[in-house]
Structure formats: C-alpha cells, structure tokens
C-alpha positions as CSV (number, residue, x, y, z in Angstrom):
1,X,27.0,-22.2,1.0
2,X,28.6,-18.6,0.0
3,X,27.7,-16.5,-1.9
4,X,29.4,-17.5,-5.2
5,X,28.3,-20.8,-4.8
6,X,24.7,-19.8,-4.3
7,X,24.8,-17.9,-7.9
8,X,26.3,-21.1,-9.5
9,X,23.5,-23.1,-8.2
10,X,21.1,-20.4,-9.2
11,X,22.4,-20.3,-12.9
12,X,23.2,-24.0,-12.9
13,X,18.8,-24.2,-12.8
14,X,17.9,-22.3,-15.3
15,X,20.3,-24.2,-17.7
16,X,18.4,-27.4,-17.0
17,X,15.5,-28.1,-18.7
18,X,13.8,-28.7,-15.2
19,X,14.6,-25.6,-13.1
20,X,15.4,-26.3,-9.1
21,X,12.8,-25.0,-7.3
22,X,14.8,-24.9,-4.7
23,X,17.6,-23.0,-5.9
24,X,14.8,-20.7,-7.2
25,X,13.4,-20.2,-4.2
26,X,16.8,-18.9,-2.5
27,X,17.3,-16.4,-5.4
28,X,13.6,-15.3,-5.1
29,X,14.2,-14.3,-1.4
30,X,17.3,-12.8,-2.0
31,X,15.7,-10.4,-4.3
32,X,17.2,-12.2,-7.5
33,X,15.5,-10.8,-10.5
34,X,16.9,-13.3,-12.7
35,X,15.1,-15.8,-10.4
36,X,12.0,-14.1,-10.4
37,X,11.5,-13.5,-14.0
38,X,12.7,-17.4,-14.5
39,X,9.9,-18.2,-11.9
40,X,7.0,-16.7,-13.4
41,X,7.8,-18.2,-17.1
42,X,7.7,-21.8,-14.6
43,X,4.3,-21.2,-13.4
44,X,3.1,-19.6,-16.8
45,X,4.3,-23.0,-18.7
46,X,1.6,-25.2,-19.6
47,X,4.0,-28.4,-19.2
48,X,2.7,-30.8,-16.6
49,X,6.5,-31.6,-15.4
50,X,7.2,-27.4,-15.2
51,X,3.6,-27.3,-13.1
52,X,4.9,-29.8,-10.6
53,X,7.8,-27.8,-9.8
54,X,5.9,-24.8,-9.8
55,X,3.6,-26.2,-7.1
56,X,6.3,-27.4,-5.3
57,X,8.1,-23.4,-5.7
58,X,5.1,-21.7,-4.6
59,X,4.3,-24.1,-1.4
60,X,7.8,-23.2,-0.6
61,X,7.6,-19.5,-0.4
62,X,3.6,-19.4,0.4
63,X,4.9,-18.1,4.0
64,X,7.2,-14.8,2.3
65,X,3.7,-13.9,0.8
66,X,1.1,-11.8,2.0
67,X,2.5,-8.9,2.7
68,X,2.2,-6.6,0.1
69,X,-0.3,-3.9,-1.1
70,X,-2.3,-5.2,-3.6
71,X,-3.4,-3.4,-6.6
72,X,-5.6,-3.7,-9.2
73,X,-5.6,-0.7,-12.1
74,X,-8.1,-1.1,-14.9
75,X,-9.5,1.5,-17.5
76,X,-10.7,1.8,-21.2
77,X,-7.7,2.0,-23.8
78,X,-6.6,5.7,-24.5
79,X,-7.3,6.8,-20.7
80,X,-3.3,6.4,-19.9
81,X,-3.1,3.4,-17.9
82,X,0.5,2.8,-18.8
83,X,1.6,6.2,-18.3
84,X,-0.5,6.8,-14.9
85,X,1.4,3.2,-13.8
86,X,4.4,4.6,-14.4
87,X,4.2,7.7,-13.0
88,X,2.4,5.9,-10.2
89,X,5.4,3.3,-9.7
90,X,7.9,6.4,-9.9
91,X,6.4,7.8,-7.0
92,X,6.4,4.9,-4.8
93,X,9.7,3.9,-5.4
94,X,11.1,8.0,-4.7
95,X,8.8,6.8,-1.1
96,X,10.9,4.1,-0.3
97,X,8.7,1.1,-1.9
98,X,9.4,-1.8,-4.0
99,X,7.4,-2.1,-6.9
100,X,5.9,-4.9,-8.6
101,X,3.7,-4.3,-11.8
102,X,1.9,-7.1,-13.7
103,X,1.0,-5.8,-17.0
104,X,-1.5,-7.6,-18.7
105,X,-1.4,-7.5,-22.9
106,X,-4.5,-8.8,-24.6
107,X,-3.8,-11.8,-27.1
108,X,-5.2,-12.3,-30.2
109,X,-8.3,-14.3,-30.2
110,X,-7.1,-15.3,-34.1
111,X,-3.5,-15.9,-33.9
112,X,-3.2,-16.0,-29.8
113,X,0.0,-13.5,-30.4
114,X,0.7,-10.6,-27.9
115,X,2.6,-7.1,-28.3
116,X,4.1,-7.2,-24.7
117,X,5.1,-3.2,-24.9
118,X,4.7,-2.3,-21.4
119,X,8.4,-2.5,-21.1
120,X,8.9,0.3,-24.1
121,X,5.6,2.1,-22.4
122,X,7.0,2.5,-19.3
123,X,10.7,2.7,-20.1
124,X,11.8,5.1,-17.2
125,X,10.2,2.4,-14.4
126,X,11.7,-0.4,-16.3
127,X,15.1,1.2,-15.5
128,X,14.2,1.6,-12.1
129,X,16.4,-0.9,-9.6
130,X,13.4,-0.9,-7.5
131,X,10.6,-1.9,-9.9
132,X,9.8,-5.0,-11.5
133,X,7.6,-5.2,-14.6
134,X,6.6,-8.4,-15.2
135,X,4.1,-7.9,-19.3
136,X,2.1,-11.3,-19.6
137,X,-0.4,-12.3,-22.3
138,X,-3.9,-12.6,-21.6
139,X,-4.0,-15.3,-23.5
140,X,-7.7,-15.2,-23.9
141,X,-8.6,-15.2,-20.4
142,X,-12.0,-13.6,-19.3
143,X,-11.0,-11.0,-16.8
144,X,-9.0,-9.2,-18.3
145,X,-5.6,-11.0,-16.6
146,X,-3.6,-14.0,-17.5
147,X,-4.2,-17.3,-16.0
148,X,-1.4,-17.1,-13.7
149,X,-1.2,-13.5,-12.4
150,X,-2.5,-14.7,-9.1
151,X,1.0,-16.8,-9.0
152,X,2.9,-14.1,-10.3
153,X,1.4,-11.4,-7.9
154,X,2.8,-14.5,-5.0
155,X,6.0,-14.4,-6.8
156,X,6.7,-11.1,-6.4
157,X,6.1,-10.7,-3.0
158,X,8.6,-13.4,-1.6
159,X,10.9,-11.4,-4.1
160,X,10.5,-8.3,-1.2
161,X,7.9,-6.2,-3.4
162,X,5.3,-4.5,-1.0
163,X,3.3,-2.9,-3.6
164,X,2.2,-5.0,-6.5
165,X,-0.2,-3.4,-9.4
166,X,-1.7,-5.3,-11.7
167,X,-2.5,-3.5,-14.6
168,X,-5.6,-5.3,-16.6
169,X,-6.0,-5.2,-20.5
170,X,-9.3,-2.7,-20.0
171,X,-12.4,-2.2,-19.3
172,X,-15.4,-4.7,-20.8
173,X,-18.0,-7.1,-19.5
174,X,-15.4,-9.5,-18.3
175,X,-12.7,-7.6,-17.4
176,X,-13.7,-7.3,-13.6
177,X,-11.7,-10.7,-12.1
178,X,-8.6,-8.9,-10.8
179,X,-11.2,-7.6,-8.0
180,X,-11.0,-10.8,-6.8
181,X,-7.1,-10.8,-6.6
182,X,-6.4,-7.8,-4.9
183,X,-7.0,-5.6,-1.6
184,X,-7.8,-2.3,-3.9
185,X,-9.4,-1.9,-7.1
186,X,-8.9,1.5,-8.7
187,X,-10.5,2.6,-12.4
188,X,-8.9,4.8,-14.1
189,X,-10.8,7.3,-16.3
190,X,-11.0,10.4,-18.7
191,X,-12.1,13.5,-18.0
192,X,-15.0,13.1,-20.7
193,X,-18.0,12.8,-18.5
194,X,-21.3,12.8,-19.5
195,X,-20.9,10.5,-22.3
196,X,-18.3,8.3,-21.3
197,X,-20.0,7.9,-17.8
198,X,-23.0,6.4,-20.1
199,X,-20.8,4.0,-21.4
200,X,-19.4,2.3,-18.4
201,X,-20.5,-1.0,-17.5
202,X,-22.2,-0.1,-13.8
203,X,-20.7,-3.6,-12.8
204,X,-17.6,-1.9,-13.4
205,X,-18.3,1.0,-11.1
206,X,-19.7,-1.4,-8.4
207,X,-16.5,-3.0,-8.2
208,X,-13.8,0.5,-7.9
209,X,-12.6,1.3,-4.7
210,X,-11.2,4.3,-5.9
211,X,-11.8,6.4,-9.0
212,X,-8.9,8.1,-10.8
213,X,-10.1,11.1,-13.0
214,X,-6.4,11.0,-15.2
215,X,-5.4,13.8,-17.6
216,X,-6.6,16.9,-15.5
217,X,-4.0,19.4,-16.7
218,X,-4.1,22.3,-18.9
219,X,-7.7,23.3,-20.6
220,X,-9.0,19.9,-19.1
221,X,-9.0,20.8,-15.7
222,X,-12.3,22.5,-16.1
223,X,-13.9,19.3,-17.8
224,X,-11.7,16.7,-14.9
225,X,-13.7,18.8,-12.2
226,X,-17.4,18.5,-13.9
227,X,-16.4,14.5,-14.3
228,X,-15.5,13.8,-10.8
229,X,-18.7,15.7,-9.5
230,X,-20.2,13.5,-11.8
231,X,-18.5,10.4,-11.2
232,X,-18.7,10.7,-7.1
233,X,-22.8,11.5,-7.8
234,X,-22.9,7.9,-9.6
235,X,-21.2,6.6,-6.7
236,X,-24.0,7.3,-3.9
237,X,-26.5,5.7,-6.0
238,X,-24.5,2.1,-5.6
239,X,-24.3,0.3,-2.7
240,X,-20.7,0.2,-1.5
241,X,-18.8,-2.9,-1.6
242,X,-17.1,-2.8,2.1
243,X,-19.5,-1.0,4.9
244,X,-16.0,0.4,5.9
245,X,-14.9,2.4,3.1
246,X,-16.7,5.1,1.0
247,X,-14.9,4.8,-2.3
248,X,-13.3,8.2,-3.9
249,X,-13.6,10.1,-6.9
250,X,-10.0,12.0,-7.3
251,X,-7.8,14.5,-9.8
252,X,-4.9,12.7,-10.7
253,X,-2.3,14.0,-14.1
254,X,0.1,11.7,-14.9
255,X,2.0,13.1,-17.1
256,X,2.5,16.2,-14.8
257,X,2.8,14.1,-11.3
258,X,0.2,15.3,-9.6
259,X,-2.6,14.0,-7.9
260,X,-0.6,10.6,-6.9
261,X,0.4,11.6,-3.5
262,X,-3.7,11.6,-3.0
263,X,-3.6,8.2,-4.6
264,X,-2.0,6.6,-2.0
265,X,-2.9,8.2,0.4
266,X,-6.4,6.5,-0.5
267,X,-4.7,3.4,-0.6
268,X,-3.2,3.3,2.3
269,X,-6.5,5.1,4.3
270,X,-9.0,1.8,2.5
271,X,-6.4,-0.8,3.8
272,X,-5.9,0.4,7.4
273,X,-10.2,0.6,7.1
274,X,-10.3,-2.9,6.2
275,X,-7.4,-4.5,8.7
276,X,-8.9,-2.1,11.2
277,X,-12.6,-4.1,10.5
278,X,-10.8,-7.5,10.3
279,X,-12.1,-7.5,7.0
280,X,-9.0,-7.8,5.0
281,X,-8.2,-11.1,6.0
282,X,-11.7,-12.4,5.3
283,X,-11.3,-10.6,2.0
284,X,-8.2,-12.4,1.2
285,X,-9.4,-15.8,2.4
286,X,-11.9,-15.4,-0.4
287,X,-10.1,-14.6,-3.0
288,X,-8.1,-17.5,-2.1
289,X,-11.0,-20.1,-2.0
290,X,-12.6,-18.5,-5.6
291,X,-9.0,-19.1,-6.9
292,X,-9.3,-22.5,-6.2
293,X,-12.5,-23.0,-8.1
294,X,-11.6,-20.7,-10.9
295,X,-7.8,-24.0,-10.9
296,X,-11.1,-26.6,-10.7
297,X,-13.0,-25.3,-13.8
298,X,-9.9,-24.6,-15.9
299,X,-8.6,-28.2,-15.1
300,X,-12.1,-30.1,-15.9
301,X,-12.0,-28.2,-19.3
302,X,-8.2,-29.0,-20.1
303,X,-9.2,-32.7,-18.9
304,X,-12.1,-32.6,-21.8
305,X,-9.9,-31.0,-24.4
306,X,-7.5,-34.1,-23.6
307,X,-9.7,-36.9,-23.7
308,X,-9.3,-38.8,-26.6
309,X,-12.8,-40.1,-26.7
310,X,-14.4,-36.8,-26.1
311,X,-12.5,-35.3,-29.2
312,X,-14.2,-38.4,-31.4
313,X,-17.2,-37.3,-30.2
314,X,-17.2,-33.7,-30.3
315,X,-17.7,-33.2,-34.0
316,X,-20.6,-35.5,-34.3
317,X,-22.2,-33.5,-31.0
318,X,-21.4,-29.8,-33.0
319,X,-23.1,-31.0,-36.3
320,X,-26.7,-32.3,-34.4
321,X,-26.4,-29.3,-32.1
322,X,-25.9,-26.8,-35.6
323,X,-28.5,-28.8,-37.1
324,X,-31.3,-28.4,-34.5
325,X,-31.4,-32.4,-33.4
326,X,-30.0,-31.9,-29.7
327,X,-30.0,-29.2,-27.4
328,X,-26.5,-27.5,-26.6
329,X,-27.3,-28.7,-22.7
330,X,-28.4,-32.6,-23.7
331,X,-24.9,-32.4,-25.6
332,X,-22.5,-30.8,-23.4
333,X,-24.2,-33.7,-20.9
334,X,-23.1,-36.2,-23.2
335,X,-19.4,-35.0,-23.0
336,X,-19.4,-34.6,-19.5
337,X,-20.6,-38.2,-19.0
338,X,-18.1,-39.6,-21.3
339,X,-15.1,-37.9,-19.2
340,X,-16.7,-38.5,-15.6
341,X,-17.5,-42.1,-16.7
342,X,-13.9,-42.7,-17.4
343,X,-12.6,-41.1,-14.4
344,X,-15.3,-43.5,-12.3
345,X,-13.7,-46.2,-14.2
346,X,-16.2,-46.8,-16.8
C-alpha cells in the first residue's frame, strides 16, 4: 500500500462511525497525530461497540509499548503545574525527546462538565511538532486521573513518545493513583514551607520520588532554600518506597528555566536505579495486575448500574437504609445477590 493510499484508509476510519482499528494502528506507528488523538477518544468512549475495537487497537500495538519514561506530576492548584509542564516539555524536546503529556482537568461533580485549558495553558508546547498534549476530564475519578489514562499513556508510546507526563488534577486524599501508573512520581511544590508542609497529606509525601520546590526566583529564593531543607528533613523520617533510590528535594523555576536540567537528571539517575535492581520490571508488572482489578471493580459497578432489577430495588434499599431499618452492608448485600444471582442463572 503507498503512501497516499495509506492516508485514504486512515481518513476513510474516522469517517465511519466504527473506526478501523487497523488502519488506526498503522497511523499510530507512523507517528499520525490525527490517529492518535482519534485513538484515545475510542478508548475514552463508553460505547460497548467503540470498547471492542479499542481492545482489539490496544492488543495490536501492546508490543510498540513500554518503552517510554513514565511520569507522573502532581501538586496543589496555584503551585504552577501547567507552567513547570511546559517548561519541562520544552526542555526535553530542545534534548532530542518526544513528548507526551496527559493533562488531567477535574469534572464537575454537579454538572460532570470540564474546562480542558491545558492547551491555552501551555500554548508554546502545544505548538511544538514534538509534543503531544492530550487534556482529559477526570470525570469524577478518584485519583486524580481519568479512567483511561492508563490507555492513553499506551497510546502514546506506540505513537514514538519516550517521555510521557501525566499531569494529575492535584493534590487530595485520593489523588495518589497515577503512582501506580508510572515509573516516577514527582510533587511539585511552593516555596511556602512551614505551613504548607503541615498541610500535605504524608501519604502524599510517601509516595514522591522526587520533590520539585517550583517558583525559586527573585525574593523567593531565600524562602525555596529554607523549604527544601525542610522538605528533604520530612523525607528521612519516611521509609522510602524503593531500597534503591533516596528520593530528592530540588530548586526548580519554571518560569525562568532553571532547575530542569536537574529534573532529569533525577529522572533518568531513579530509572537506571531501578532497571539496574531489576525492580522496574517488577514495578511495571504491578501496575499492570492493579489495573486489571481497578477494569474488574469499575465493570461490576457499571453491571449494577445496568441491571434492571437492581435499579427497582435500589430506591426501596436507600429509604430503609435512610430510615435506620437495614444496615448499609445487609443492603449493599442484597444488591449484590440480586446481580450475582442472575449471572449464576437465577
């Protein structure tokens, strides 16, 4: 097939209502962006016929993934995650890299609606031939990441991206599941200190590879340098997650571009630790099988939300559970039954 051909196929799929996976597939390796944006709204549709094909895409290029540096960038809203992504991405691409960022918004927990403005945010990587930035809604999802970032991130490496960031919607109780998608997980804070070192979740803290002490330019150097000395004394009193990496406390400005050399250095320096220690691989392998159950979970709920019986039932089990005549655990048991029951053939 030439090359013309190829690009008729290519745009002959997306004007279907069911893509070619396929077709997609070919683009996605041949670095189509047009395929891979058309990809990822396939796996992010919640149409059973779009899933199948998306299985079907992502067993196909399973063997073009893996290869990337994998990156997980959280911190509280207002310390310049967008900005320090940028900048970040700006440098990596001036080294040669591909980048892939996976900005996560945060949806409304009224409406479900979602600003997607990472693309104005960072508008100088978004022009960048060598960057991809991919803004998804949370839609709700505890972890601060959307349901199918894990897909995405796959995506995006058969595309040819060897650096892929996902950016999470903050910092919060929940917000800590991208650790379990990527190789690195870097928090990015204020210089504030003292205060704001009070109000981070420790769970947080446990989980950072690398600490990012943004913003220290001008009159904030003083208070960046307190923070980090600070930040790195925290640090000893946690166990580490790996036994082969101490994780960092660095100085990093954004909007000057400075510090992010360092950054990656650390990157690079915490995944030759962890291939060196054959603990990458392990790492990866579960991530993979906690994906899995995370798929199980979410499809046992959707399978309750879509059983007819169990919606009948539902608003007779919420009244005796408001009014005190069942537990919330002799209830939910009561639902369950009535689904597994049916799927047993009862």
């Amino acid at each position: 097939m030439s090359g013309t051909e190829k690009k008729q196929a290519i745009r002959q799929s997306y004007s279907r209502d069911l893509p070619d996976a396929g077709a997609l597939a070919e683009g996605i390796r041949e670095g189509s962006r047009t395929a891979l944006a058309r990809a990822i709204t396939l796996v992010e549709s919640s149409r059973a016929d779009h899933q199948e094909i998306a299985q079907t895409l992502l067993a196909d290029l399973l063997p073009d993934t893996g290869k990337a540096v994998r990156l997980g960038l959280s911190g509280a809203p207002g310390v310049g995650k967008s900005t320090f992504t940028e900048a970040f991405g700006q440098y990596l691409t001036g080294e040669g890299h591909k980048v892939a960022v996976l900005a996560i918004d945060p949806s409304s927990a009224r409406t479900g609606g979602s600003i997607l403005g990472d693309k104005t945010r960072m508008e100088l990587l978004a022009r960048n031939p060598n960057a991809f930035i991919r803004p998804s809604p949370s839609g709700g999802t505890l972890g601060g990441v959307a349901r199918r970032t894990r897909e995405a991130m796959l995506l995006t490496e058969a595309a040819g991206y060897d650096v892929v960031i996902i950016e999470t919607v903050g910092v919060g109780q929940s917000e800590t599941a991208v650790a379990d998608m990527v190789d690195m997980f870097i928090l990015l804070l204020s210089p504030g200190g003292g205060d704001e070192l009070q109000g981070i979740k420790r769970g947080i803290m446990e989980l950072a590879d690398l600490i990012v002490v943004n913003k220290a330019d001008g009159d904030l150097i003083p208070a960046a340098k307190r923070a980090q000395i600070e930040y790195k004394t925290a640090l000893h009193l946690m166990r580490p997650k790996s036994a082969h990496w101490i994780p960092h406390v660095l100085l990093a400005s954004a909007l000057k571009g400075q510090g992010l050399t360092e950054v990656w250095k650390a990157a690079c320096d915490h995944r030759a630790a962890l291939e060196g220690a054959g603990e990458l691989g392990r790492l990866r392998a579960a991530q993979a099988q906690a994906w899995m159950w995370t798929e199980i979970r979410e499809g046992l709920f959707s399978a309750l939300k879509a059983d007819k019986r169990a919606a009948a039932l539902l608003p007779e089990l919420e009244a005796e559970v408001a009014a005190g005549k069942a537990t919330p655990t002799a209830a939910a048991r009561r639902l369950l039954a009535l689904v597994l029951n049916r799927e047993n053939g009862g």
